[in-house]
C-alpha positions in Angstrom: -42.2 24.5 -35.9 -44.9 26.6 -35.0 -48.4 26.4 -37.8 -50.9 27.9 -38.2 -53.3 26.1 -40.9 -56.9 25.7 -41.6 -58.5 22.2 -41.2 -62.1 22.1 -43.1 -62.7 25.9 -41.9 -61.6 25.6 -38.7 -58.3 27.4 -37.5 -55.3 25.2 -36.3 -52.3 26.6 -34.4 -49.6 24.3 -32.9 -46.2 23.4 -33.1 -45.5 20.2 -34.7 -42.3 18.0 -35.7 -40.5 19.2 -39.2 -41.0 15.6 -40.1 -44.6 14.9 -39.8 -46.5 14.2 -43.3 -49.9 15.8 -43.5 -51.5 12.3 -43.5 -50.6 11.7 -39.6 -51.7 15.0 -38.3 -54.5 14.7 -39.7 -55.1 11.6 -38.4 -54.2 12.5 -34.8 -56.6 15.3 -35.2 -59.1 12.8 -35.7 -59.9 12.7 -39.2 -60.3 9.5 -39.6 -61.4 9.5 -43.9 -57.8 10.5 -44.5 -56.5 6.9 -44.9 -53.5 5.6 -46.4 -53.0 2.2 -48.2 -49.5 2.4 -49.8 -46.6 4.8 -48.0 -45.5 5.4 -51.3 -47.7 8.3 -52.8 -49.5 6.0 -55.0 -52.8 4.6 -54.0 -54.5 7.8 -53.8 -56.3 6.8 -50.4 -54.6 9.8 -48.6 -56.6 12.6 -51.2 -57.0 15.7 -49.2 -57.6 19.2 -51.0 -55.0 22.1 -50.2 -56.1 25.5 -51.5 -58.8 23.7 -53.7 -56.4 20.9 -55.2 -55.9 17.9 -54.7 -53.1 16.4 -52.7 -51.3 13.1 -51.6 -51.3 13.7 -47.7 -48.6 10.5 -46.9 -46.2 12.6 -48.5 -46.5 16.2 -48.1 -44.9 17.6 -44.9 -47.1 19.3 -42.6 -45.3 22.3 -42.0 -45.9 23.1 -45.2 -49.5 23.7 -44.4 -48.5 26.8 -43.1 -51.1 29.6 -43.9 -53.1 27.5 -45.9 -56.5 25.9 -45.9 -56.9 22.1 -46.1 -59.7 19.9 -46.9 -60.7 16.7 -46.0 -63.7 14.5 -46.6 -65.2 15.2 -43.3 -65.9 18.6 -44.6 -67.5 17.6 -47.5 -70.0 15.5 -46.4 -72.7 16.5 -48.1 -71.2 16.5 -51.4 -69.9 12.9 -50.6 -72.9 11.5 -49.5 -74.5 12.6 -52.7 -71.5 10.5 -54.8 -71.7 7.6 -52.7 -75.1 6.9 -53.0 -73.9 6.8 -57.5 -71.4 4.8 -55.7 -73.7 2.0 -53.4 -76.2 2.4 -56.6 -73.7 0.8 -58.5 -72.3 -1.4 -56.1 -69.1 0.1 -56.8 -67.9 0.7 -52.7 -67.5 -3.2 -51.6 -64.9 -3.0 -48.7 -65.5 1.3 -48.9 -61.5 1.5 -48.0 -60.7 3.4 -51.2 -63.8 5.2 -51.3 -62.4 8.7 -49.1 -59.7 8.9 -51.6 -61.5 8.3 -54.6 -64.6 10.8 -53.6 -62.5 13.5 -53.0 -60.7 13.1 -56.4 -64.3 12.5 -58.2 -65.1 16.2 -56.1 -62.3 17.9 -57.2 -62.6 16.8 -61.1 -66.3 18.0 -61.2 -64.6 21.3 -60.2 -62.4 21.3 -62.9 -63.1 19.3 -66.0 -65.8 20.6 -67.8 -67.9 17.8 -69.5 -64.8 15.2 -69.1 -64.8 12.1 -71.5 -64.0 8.4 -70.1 -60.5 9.2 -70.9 -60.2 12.4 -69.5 -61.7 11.1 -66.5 -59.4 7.6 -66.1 -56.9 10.1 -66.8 -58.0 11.9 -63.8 -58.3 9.4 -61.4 -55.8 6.8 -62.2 -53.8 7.3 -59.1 -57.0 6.2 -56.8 -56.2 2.3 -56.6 -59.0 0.3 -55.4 -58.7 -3.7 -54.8 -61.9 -4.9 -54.5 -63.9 -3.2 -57.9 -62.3 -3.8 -61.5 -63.4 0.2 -61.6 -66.0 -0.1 -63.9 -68.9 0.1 -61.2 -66.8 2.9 -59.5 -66.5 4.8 -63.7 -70.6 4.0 -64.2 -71.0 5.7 -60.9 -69.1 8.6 -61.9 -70.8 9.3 -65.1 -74.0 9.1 -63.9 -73.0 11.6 -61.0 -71.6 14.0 -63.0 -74.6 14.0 -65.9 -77.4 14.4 -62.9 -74.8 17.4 -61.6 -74.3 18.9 -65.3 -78.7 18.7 -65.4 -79.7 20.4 -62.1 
């Protein structure tokens, strides 16, 4: 089926297999953050934004892309780097696997929760699994992102 999508500002056109998630194109266009840990929708590694929300990649068909814009962490790097030094700050990336996943969901949630709680933001991200953290490094580095953001 012929597409025609948006990949981090930058027009796509191609035909591509009725089959394919979102998660391998992307990956065989060589954008390599999009990552996946599960093949079951529920690790959260696979976060990409489509039309400014966020979306499981491994399980959302690429022809339905059609028409619309798609984010990935690759074009927002200078958002993420900002979060990930919270993140190395806080010693919260250890193996960094999760980390795509997790940034682009922490991105999106600044967008829209205004002033979240702990619980609102658990809430918010409890479909990013990560193995290597317990979360609370990954939480303290969220918090302090988002009160330096709400400052400036």
């Amino acid at each position: 089926m012929n597409i025609k999508l948006w990949i981090n500002g930058k027009m796509v056109q191609e035909d591509v297999a009725p089959d394919m998630n979102l998660y391998n194109y992307l990956r065989s266009k060589g954008y390599k953050s999009v990552k996946c840990g599960c093949d079951t929708s529920n690790c959260g590694l696979c976060t990409v934004w489509v039309e400014d929300k966020a979306v499981l990649s491994c399980s959302t068909l690429t022809v339905r892309m059609d028409g619309k814009k798609v984010v990935t962490l690759e074009g927002m790097q200078e958002e993420a780097e900002a979060f990930g030094m919270f993140l190395a700050e806080e010693g919260a990336e250890q193996c960094g696997f999760c980390s795509p996943g997790l940034i682009m969901n922490v991105l999106r949630m600044k967008r829209e929760l205004e002033s979240p709680t702990e619980e609102m933001m658990r809430h918010y991200l409890a479909g990013n699994l990560c193995r290597c953290t317990g979360y609370m490094g990954q939480l303290r580095a969220i918090k302090k992102y988002l009160d330096i953001k709400e400052e400036a």
